[in-house]
C-alpha positions as CSV (number, residue, x, y, z in Angstrom):
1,X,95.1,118.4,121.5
2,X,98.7,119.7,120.5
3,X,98.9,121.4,124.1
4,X,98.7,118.1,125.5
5,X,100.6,116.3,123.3
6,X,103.6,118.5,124.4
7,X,103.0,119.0,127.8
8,X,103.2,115.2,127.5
9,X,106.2,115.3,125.9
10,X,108.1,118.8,127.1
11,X,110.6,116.8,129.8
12,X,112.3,115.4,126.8
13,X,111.7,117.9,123.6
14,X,112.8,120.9,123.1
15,X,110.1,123.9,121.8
16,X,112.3,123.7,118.6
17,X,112.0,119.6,118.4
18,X,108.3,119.9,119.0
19,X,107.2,122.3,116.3
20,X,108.0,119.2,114.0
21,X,104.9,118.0,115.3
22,X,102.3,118.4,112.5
23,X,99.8,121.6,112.9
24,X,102.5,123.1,115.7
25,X,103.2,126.7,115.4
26,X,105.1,129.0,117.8
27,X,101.4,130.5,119.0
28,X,101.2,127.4,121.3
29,X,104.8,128.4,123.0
30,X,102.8,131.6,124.5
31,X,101.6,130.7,127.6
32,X,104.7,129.0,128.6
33,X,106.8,131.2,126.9
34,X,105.0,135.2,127.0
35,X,108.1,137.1,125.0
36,X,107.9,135.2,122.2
37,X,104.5,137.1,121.5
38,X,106.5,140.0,121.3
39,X,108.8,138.3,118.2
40,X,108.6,139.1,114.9
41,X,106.6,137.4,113.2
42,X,109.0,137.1,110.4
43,X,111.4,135.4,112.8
44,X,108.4,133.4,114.2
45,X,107.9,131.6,110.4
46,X,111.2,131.0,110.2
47,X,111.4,129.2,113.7
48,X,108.3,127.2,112.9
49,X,110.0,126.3,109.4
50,X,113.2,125.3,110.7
51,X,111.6,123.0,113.2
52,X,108.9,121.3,111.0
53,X,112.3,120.1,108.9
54,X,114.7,119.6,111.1
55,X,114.4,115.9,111.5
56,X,114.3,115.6,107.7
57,X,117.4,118.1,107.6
58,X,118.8,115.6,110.1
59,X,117.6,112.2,108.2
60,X,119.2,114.1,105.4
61,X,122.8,114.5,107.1
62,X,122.7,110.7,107.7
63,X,122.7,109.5,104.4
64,X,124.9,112.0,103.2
65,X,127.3,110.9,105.9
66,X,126.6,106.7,104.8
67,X,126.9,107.5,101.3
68,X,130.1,109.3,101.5
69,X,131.3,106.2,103.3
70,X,130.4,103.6,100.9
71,X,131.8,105.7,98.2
72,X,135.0,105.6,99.7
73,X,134.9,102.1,100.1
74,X,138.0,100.9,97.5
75,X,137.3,97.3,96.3
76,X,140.0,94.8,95.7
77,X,141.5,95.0,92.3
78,X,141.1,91.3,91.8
79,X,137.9,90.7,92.8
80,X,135.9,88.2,90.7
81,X,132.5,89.8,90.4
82,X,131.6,86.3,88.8
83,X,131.1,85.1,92.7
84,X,128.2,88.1,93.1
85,X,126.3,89.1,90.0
86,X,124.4,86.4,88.2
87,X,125.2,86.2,84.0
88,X,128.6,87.1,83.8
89,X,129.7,85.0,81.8
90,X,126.8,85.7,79.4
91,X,128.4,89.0,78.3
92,X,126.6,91.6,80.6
93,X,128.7,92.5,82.9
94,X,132.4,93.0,80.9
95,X,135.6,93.5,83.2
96,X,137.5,96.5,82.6
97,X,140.2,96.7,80.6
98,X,141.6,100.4,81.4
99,X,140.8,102.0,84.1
100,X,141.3,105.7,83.9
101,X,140.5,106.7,87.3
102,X,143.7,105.9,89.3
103,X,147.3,104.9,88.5
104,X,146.7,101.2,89.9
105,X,145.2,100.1,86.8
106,X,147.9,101.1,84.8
């Protein structure tokens, strides 16, 4: 079943991308691909692993990459957080009064 599943899919996948595929191992490269039977099999696990986490590796990037965005996002120093969370004026959400992260606030 995998065999087909990639011969399926080989125009657009690499050997690398389709290892990611669940139950894929390099073993299924051989007939397409004889010298890799001649690999160590050391190497071979390593290949196998790098695929099967690549698009998590990836995935992982992404967010990385959107989270070190929003963080640098700088928020206006007057902005009334009154307009967005619910309760302020109930006491649970207190402005600052010093901040000691920049020089602005100061």
């Amino acid at each position: 079943m995998i065999v087909c599943v990639f011969s399926c899919v080989s125009n657009y996948l690499s050997a690398l991308d389709m290892l990611a595929f669940p139950n894929a191992k390099m073993q299924h490269f051989y007939e397409a691909i004889p010298e890799l039977k001649q690999m160590d099999p050391v190497v071979q696990a390593k290949i196998e692993i790098e695929g099967a986490y690549a698009v998590y590796l990836k995935r992982q990037g992404a967010e990385v990459s959107a989270f070190m965005r929003d963080e640098s996002m700088e928020l206006p120093l007057d902005l009334d957080y009154s307009a967005y969370v619910k309760n302020v004026g109930e006491g649970r959400l207190s402005p600052v009064v010093h901040c000691v992260c920049c020089s602005r606030c100061h």
